[in-house]
N, CA and C of each residue as an Amber inpcrd file, in Angstrom:
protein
   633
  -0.8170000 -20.5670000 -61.6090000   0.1340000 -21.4030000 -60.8710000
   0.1230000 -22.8460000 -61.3680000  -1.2690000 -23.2620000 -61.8460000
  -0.9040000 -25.0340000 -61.8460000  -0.6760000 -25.1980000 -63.5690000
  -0.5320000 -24.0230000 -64.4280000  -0.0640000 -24.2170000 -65.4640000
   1.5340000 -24.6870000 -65.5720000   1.7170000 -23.8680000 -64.8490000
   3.6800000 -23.9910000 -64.9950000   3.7960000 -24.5740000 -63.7070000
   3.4690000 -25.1510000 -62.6620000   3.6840000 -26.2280000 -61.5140000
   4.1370000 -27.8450000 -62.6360000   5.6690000 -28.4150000 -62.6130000
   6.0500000 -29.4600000 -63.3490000   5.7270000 -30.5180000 -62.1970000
   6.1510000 -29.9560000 -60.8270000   6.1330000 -30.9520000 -59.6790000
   5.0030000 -30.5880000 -58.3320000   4.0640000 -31.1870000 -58.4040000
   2.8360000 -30.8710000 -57.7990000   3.2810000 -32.2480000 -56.4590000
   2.5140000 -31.4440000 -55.2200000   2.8700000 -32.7370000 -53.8380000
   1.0830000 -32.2890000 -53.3120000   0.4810000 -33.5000000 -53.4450000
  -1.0820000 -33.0280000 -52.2980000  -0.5640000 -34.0260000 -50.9690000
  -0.5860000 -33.0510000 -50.2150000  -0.2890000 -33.8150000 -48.7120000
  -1.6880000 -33.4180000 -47.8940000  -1.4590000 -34.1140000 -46.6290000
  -2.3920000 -33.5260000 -45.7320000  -2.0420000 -35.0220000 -44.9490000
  -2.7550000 -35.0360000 -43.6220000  -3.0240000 -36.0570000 -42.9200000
  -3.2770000 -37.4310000 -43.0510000  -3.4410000 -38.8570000 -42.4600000
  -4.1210000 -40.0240000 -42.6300000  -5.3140000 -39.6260000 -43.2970000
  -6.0820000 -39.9460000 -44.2290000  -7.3040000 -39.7570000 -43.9520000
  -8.0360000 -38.7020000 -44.4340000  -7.2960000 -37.5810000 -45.0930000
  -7.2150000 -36.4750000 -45.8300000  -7.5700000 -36.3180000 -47.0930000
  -7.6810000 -37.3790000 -47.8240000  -7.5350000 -37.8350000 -49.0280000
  -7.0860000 -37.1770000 -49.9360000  -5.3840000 -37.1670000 -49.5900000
  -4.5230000 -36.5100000 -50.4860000  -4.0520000 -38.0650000 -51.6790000
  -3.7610000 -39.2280000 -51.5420000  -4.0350000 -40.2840000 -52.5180000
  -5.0670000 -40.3680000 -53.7630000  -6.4720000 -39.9690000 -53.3010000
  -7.1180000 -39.9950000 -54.1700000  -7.2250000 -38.5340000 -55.0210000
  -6.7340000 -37.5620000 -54.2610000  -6.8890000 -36.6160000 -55.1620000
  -5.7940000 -36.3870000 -55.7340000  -4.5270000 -36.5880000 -55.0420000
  -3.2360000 -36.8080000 -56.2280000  -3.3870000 -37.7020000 -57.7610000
  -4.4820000 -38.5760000 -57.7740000  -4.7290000 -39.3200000 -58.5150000
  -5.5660000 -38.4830000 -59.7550000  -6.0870000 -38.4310000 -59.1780000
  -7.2200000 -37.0470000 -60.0920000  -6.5570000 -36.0950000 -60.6890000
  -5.6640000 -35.1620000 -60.0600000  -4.7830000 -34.5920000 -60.6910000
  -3.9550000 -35.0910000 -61.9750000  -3.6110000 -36.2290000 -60.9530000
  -2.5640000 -36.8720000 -62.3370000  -3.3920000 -37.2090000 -63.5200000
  -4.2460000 -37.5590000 -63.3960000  -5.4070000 -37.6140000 -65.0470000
  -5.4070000 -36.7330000 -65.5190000  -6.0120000 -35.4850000 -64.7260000
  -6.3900000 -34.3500000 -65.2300000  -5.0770000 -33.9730000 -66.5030000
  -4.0030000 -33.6520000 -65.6960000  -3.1110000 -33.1610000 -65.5970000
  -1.9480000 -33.9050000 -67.3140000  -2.3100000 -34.9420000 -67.4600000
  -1.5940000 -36.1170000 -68.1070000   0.0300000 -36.2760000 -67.8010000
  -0.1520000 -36.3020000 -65.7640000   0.9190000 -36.4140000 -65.5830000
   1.5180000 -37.5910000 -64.7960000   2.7860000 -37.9740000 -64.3240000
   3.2640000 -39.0970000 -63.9800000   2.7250000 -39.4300000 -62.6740000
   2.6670000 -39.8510000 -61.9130000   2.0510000 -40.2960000 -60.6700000
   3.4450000 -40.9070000 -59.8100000   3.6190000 -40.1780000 -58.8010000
   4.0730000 -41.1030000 -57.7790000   3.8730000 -40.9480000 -56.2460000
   3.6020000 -42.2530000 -56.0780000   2.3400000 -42.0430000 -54.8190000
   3.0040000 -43.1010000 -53.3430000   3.0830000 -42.8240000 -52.4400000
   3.5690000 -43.5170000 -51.6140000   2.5020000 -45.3630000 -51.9110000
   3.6390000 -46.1400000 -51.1660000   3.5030000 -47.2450000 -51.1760000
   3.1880000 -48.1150000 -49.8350000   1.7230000 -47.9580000 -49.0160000
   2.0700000 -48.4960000 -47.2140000   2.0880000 -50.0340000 -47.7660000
   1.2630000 -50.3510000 -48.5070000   1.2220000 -52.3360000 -48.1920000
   2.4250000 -52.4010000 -48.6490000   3.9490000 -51.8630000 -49.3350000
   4.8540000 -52.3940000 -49.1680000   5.7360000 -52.3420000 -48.1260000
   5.3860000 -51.5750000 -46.9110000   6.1600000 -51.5660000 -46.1900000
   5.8570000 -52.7210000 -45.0730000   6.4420000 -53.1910000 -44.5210000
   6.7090000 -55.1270000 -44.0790000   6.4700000 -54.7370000 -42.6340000
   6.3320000 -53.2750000 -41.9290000   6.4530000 -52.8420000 -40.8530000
   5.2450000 -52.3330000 -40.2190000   4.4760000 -51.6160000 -41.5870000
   3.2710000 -50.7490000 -41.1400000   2.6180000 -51.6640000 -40.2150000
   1.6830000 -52.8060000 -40.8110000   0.6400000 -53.2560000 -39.3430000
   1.3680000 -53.6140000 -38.2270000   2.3150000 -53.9000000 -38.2440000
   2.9460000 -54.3650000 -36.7490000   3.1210000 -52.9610000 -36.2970000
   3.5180000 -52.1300000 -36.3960000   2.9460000 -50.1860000 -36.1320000
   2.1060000 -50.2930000 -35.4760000   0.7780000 -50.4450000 -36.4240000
  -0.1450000 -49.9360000 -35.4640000  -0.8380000 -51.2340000 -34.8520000
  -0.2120000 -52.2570000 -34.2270000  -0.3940000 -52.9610000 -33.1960000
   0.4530000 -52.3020000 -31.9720000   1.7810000 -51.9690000 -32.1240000
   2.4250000 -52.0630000 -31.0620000   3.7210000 -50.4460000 -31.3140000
   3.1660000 -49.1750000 -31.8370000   3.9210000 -48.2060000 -32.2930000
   5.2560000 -47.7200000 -31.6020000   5.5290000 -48.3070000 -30.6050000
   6.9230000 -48.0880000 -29.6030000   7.7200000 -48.8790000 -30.0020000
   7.4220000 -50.1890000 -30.2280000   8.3750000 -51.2970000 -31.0200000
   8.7440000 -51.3100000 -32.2630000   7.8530000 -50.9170000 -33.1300000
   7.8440000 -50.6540000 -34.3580000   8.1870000 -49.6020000 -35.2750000
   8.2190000 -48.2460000 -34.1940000   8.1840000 -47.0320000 -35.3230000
   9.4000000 -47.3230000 -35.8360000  10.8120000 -47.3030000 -35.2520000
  12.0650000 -46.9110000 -35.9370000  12.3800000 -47.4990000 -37.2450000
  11.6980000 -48.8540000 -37.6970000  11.8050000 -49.7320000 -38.7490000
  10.9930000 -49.5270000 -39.8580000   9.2770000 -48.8360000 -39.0400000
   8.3790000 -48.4120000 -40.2120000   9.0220000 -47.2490000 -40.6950000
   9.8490000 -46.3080000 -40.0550000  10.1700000 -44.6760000 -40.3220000
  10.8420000 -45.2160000 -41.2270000  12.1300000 -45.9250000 -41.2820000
  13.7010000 -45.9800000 -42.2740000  12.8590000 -46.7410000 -43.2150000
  11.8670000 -47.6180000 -43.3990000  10.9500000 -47.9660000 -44.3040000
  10.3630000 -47.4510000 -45.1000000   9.7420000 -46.5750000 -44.6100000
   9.2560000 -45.2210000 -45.4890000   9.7800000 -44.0170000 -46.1810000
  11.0250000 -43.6810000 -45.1020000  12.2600000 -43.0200000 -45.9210000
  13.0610000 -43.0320000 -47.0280000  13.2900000 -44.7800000 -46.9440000
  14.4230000 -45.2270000 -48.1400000  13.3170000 -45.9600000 -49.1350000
  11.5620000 -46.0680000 -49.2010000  10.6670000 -46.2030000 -50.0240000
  10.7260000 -45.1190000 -50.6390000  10.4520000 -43.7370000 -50.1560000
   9.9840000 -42.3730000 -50.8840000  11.5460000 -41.6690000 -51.6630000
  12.4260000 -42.7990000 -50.8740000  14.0840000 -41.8190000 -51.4920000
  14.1730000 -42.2120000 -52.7810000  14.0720000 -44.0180000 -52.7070000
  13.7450000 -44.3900000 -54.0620000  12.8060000 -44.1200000 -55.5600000
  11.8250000 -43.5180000 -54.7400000  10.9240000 -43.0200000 -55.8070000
  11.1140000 -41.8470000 -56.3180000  12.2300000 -40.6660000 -55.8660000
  12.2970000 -39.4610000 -55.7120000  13.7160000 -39.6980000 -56.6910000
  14.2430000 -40.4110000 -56.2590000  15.6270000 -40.8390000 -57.0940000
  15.7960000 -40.0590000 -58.1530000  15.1540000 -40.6930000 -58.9420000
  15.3920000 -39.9970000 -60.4170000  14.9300000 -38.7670000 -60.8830000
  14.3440000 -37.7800000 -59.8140000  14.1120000 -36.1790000 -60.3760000
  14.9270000 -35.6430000 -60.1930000  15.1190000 -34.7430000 -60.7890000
  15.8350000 -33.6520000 -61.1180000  15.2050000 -32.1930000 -61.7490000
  15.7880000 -30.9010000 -61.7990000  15.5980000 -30.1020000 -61.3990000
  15.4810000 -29.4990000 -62.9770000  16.2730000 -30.4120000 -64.3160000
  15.6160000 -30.1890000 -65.1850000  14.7990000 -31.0300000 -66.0650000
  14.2490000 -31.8410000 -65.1740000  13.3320000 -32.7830000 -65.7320000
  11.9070000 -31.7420000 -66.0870000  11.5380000 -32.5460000 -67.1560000
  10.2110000 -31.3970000 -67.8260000   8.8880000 -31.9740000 -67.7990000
   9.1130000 -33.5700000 -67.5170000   7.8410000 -34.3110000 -67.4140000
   6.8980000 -33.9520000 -65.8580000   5.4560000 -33.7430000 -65.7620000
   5.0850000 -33.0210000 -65.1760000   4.5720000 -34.0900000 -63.5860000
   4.9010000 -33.9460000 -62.7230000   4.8270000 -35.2310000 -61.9890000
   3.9350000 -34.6430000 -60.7830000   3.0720000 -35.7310000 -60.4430000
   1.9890000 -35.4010000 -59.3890000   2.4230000 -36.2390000 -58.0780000
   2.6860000 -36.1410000 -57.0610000   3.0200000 -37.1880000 -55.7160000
   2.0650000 -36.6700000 -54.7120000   2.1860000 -37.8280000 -53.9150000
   1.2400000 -37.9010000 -52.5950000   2.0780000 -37.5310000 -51.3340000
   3.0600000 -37.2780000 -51.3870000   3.9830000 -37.0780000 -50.3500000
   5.0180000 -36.2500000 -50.2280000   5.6620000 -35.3360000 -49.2540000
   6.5840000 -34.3520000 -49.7480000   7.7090000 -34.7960000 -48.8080000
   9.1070000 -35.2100000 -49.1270000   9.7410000 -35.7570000 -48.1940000
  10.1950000 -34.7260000 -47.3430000  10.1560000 -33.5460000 -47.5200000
  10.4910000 -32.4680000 -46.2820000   9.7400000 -33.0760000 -44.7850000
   8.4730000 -33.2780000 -45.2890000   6.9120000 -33.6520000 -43.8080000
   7.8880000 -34.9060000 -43.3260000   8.5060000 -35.9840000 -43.9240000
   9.2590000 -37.2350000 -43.3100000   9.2720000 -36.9780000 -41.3940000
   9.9250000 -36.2590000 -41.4560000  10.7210000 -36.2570000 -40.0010000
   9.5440000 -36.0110000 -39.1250000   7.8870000 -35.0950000 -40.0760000
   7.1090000 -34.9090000 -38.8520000   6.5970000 -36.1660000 -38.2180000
   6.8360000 -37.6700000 -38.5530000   6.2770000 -38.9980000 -38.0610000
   7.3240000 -39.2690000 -37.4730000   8.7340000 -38.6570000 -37.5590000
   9.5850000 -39.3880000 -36.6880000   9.6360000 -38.7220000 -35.5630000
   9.2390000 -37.3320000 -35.1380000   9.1990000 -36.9490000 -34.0670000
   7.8990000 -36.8460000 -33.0380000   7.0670000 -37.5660000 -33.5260000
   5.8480000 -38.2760000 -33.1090000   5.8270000 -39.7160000 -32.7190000
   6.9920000 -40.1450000 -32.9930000   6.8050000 -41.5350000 -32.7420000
   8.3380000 -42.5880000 -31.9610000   9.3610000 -41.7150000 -32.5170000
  10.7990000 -42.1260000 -32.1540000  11.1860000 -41.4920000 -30.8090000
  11.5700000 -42.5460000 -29.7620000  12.1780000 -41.9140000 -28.8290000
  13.4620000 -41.1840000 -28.7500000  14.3040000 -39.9920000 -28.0490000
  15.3390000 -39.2350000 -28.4520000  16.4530000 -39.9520000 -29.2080000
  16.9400000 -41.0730000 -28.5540000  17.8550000 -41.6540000 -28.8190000
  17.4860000 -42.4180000 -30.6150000  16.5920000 -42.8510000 -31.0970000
  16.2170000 -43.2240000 -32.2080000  15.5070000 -41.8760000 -33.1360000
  15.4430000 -41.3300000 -32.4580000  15.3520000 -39.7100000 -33.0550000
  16.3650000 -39.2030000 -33.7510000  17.5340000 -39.0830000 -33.2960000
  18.4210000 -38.3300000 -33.7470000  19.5620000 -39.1220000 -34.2780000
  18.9700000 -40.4510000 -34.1780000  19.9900000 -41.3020000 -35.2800000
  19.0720000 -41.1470000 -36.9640000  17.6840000 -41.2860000 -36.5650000
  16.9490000 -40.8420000 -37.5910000  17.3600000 -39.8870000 -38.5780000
  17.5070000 -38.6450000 -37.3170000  17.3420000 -37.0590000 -38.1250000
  19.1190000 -37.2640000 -38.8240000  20.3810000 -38.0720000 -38.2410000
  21.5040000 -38.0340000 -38.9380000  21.5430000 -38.7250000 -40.4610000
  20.7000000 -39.5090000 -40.5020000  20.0900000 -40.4750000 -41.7110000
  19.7040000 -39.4980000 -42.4990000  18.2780000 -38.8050000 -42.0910000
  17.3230000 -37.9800000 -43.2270000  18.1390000 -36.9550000 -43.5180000
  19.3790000 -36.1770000 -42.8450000  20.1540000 -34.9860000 -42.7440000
  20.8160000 -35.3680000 -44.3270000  21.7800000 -36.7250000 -43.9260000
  22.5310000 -36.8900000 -44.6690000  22.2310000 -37.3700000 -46.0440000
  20.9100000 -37.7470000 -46.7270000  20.4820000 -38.2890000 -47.5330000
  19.7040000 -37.4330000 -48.0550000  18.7410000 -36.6680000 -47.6570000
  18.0390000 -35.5840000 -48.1850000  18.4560000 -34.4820000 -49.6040000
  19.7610000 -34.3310000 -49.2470000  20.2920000 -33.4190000 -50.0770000
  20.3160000 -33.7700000 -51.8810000  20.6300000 -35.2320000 -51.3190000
  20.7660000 -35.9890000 -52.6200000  19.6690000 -36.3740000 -53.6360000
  18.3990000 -36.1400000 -53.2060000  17.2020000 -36.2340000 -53.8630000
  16.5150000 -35.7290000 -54.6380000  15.9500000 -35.1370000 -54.6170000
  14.8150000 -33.8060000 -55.1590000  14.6710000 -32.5850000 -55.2400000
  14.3030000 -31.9830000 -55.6080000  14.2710000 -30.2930000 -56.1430000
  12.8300000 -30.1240000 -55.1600000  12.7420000 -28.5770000 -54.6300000
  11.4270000 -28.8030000 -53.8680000  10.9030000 -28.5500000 -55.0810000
   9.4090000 -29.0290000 -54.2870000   8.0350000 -29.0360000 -55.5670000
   7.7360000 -27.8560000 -55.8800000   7.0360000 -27.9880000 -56.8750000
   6.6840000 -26.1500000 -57.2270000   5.4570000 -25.2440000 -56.7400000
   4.7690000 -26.9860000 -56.2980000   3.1400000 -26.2560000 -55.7820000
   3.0000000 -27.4420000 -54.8120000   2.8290000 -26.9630000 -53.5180000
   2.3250000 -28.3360000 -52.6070000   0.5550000 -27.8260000 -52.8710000
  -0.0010000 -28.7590000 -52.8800000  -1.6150000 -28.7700000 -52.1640000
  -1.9830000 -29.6530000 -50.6130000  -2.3340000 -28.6570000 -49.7830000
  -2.2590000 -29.3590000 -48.3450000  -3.6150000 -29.4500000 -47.7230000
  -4.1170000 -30.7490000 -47.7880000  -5.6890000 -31.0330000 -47.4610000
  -5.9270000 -30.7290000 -45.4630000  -6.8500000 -30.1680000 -45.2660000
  -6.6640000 -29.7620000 -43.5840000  -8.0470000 -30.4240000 -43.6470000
  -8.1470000 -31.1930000 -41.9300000  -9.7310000 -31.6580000 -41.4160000
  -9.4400000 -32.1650000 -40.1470000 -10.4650000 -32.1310000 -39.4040000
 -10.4180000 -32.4400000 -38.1330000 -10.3250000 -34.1740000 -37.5910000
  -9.7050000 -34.1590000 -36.6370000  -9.3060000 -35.6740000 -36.4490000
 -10.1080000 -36.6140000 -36.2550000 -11.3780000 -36.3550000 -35.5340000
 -13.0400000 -36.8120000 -36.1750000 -13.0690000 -37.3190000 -37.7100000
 -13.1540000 -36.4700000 -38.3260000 -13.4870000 -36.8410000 -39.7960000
 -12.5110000 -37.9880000 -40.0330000 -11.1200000 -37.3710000 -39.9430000
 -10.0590000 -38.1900000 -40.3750000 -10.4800000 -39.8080000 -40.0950000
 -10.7440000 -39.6250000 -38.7180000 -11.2800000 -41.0860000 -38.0320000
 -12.1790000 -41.9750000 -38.7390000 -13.2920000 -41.0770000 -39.2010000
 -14.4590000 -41.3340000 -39.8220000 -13.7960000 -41.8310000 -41.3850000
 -12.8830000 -41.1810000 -41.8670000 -12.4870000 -41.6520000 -43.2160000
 -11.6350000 -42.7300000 -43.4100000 -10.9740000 -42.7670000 -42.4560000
 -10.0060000 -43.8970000 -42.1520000 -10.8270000 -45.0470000 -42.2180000
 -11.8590000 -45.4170000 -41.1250000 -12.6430000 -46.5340000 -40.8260000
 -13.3990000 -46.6990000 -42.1040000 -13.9720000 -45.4200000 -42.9770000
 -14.5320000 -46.0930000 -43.8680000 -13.9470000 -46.7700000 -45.1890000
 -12.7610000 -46.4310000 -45.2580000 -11.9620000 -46.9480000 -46.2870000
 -11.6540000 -48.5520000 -46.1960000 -11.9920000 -48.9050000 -44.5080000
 -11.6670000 -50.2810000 -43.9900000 -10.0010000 -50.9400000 -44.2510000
  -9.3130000 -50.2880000 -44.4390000  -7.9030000 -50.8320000 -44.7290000
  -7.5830000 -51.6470000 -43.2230000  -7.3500000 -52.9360000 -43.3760000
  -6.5240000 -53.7840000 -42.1350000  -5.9270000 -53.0790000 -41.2600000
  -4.3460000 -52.8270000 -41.8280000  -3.7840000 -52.1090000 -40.8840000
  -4.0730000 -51.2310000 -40.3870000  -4.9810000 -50.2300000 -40.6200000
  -5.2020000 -49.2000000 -39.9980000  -6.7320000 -48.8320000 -38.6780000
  -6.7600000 -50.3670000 -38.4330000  -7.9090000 -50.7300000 -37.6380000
  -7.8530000 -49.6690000 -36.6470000  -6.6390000 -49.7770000 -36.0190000
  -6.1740000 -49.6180000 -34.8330000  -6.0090000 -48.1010000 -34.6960000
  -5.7320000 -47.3280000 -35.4980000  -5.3060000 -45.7790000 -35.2380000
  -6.4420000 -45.5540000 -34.2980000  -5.9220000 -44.4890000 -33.5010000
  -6.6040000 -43.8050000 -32.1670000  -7.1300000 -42.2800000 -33.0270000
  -8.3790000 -41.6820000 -32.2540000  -8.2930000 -40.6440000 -33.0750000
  -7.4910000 -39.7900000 -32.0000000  -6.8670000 -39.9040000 -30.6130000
  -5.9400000 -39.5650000 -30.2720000  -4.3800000 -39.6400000 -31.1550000
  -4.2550000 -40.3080000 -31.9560000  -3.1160000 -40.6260000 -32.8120000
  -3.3420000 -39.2310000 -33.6980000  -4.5720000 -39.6260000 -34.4100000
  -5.0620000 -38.9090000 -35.6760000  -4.8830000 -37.1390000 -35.3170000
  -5.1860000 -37.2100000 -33.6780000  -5.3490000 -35.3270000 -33.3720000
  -3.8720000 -35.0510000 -33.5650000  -3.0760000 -35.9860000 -33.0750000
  -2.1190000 -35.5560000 -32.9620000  -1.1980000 -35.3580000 -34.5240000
  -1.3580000 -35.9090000 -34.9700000  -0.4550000 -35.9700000 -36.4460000
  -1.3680000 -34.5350000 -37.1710000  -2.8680000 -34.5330000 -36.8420000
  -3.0970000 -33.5720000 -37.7980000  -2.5060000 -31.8920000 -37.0990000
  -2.5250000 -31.9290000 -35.8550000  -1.5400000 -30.7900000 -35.0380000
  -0.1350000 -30.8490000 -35.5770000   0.5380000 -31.7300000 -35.6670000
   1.9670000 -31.8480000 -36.3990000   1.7740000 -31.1410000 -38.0880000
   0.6440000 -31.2310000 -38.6010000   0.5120000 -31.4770000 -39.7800000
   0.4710000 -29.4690000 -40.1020000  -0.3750000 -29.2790000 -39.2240000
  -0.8020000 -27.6600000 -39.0320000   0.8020000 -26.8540000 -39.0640000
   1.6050000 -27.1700000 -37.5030000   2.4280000 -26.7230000 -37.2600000
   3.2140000 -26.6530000 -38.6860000   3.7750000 -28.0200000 -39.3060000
   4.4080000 -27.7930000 -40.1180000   4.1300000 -26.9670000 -41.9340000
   3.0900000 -26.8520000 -41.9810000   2.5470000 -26.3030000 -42.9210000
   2.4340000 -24.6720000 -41.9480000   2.4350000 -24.4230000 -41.3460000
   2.4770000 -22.9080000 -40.7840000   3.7950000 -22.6770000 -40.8920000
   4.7470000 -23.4140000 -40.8490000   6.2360000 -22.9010000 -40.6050000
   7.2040000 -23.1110000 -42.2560000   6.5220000 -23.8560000 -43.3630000
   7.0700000 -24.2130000 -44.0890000   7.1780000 -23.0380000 -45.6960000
   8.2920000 -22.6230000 -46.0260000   8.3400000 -21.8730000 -46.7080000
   8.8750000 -22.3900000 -48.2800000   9.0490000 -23.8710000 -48.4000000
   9.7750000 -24.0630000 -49.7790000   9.4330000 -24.4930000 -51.2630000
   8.1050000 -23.9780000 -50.7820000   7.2570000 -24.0170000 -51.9480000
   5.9530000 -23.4870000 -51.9820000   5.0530000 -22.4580000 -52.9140000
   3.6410000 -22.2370000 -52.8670000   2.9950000 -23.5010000 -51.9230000
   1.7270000 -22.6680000 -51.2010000   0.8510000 -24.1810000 -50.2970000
  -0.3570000 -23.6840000 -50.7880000  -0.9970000 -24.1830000 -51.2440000
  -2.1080000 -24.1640000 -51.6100000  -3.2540000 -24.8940000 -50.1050000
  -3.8580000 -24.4520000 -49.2640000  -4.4920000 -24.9180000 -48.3000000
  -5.8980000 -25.0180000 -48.6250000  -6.3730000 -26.1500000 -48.7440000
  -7.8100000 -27.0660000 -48.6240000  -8.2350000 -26.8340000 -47.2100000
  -9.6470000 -26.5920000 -46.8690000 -10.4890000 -27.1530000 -45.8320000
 -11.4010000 -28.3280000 -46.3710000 -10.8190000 -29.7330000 -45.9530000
 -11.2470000 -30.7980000 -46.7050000 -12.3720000 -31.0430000 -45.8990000
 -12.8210000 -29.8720000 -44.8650000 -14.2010000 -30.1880000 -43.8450000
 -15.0540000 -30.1380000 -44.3380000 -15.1520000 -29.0300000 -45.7820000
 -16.1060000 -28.0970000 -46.2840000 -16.1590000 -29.0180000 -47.7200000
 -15.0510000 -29.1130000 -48.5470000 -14.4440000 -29.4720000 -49.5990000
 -13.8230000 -31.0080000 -49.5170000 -14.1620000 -31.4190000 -50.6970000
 -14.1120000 -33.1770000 -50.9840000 -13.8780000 -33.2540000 -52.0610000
 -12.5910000 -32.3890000 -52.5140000 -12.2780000 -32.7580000 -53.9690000
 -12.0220000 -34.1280000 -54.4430000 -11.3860000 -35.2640000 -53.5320000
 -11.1570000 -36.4650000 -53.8880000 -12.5910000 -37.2790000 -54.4090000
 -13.3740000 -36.7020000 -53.8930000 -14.3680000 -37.5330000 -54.4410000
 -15.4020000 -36.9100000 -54.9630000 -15.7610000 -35.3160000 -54.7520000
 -16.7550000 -34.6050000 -55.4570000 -16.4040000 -33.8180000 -56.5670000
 -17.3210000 -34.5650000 -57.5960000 -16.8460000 -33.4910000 -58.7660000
 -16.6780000 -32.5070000 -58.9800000 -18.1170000 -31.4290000 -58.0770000
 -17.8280000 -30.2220000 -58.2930000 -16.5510000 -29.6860000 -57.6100000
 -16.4710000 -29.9050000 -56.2060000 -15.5260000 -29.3550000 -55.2880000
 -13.9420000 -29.7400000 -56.5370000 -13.7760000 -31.0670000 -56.9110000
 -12.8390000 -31.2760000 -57.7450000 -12.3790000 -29.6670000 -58.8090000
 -13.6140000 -29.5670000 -59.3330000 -13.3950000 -28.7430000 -60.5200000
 -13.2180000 -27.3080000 -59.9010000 -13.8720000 -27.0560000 -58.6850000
 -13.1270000 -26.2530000 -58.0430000 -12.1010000 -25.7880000 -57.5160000
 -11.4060000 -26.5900000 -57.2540000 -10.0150000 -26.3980000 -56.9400000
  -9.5140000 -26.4540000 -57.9550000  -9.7450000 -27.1100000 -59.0870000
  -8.9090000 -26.9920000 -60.2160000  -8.4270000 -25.5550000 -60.2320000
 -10.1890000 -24.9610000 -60.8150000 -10.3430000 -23.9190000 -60.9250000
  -9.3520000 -22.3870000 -60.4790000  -9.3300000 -22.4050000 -58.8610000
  -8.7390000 -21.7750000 -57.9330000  -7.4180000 -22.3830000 -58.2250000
  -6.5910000 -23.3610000 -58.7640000  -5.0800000 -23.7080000 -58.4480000
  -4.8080000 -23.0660000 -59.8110000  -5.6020000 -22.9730000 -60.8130000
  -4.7690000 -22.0900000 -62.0690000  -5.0570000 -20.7210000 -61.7950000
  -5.6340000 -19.7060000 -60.8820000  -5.7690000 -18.8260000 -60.7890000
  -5.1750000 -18.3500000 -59.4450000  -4.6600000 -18.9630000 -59.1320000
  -3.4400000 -18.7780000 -57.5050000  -2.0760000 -17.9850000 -57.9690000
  -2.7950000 -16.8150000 -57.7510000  -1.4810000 -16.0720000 -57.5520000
  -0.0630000 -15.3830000 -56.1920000  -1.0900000 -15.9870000 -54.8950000
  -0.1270000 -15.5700000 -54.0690000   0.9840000 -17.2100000 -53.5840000
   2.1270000 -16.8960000 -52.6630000   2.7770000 -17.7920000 -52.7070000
   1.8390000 -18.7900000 -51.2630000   0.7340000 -18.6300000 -50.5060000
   0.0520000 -19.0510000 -49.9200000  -1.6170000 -18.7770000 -49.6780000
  -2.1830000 -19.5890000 -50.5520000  -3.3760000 -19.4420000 -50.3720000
  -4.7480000 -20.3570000 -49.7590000  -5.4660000 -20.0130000 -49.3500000
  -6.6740000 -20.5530000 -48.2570000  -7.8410000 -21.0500000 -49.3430000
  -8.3210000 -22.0440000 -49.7550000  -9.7550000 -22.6750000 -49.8890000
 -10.3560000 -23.2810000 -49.3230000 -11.5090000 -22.4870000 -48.8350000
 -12.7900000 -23.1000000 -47.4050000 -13.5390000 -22.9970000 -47.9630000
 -14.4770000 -22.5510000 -48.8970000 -15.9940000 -22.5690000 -49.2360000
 -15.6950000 -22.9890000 -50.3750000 -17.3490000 -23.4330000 -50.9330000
 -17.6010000 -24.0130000 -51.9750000 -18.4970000 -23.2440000 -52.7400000
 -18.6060000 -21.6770000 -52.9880000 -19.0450000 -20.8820000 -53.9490000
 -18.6730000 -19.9380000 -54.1950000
């Protein structure tokens, strides 16, 4: 599978460390990188000071950031590209955070713009861990803005995160237990998954142990 995968997405939760291992990939891989951008968005810390005031501006922030970066693929592009983000997941932060009425001006936005973007990916990799850890990884990374996340926040996005990876059919998922497994930062676990993503033959598969 990760031989002929041109467009690879590692998602997972806050805290998941789908960034650093999208990164790894992309070395490995000698492929393009494109990775979401939070310190450019002008909205994030005022978020997580005050997330009722703020979401609708951080969401269309993050939307028309990732539309831009997505812009230029296409479906026969051959250069092999690694991202941190899959814009299908978009809407799961807007329905976590937007009230109805800013909801569904949202979902007429992402409806109408979506189409125009991207080819789905060919291989998602989706990092899973409990909202504990997440917590624990978050704080240790020390990023400013993200002082504030609740691991009530964190349970909840990683439940959004489940649901939508249980229901999502538009591309191979490759599923991490990042409880067990720390490819972002352990070598071996790294070379393990390597390992297991060129030898993935079904269109959904499970990695939890490390032997």
């Amino acid at each position: 599978m990760l031989e002929k995968a041109r467009y690879i997405v590692v998602e997972g939760p806050i805290g998941a460390g789908k960034t650093s291992l999208a990164r790894r990939l992309t070395e490995r891989l000698a492929a393009k990188p494109i990775l979401e951008q939070p310190e450019l968005n002008p909205f994030l810390a005022r978020f997580y000071q005050d997330m009722e005031r703020w979401a609708f501006p951080t969401q269309l922030s993050f939307l028309y950031q990732r539309i831009d970066q997505l812009a230029f693929l296409h479906a026969e592009d051959t250069q092999r590209i690694v991202s941190d983000f899959l814009l299908d997941k978009d809407p799961l932060f807007a329905g976590l955070n937007l009230g109805d009425d800013e909801l569904a001006l949202y979902r007429r936005l992402f409806d109408s713009l979506k189409p125009r973007i991207a080819p789905a990916p060919d291989l998602v990799v989706y990092l899973q861990a409990k909202p504990e850890t997440l917590v624990e990884r978050v704080r240790k990374r020390g990023l400013e803005a993200e002082r504030r996340i609740s691991e009530t926040y964190l349970e909840k996005v990683a439940d959004s995160y489940a649901r939508f990876f249980y229901e999502y059919q538009a591309a191979p998922v490759f599923i991490v237990d990042a409880e067990i497994l720390n490819p972002a930062d352990h070598e071996e676990d790294f070379e393990l998954l390597v390992e297991r993503l060129r030898n993935m033959r079904s269109f959904r598969e499970f990695f939890g142990y490390a032997a």
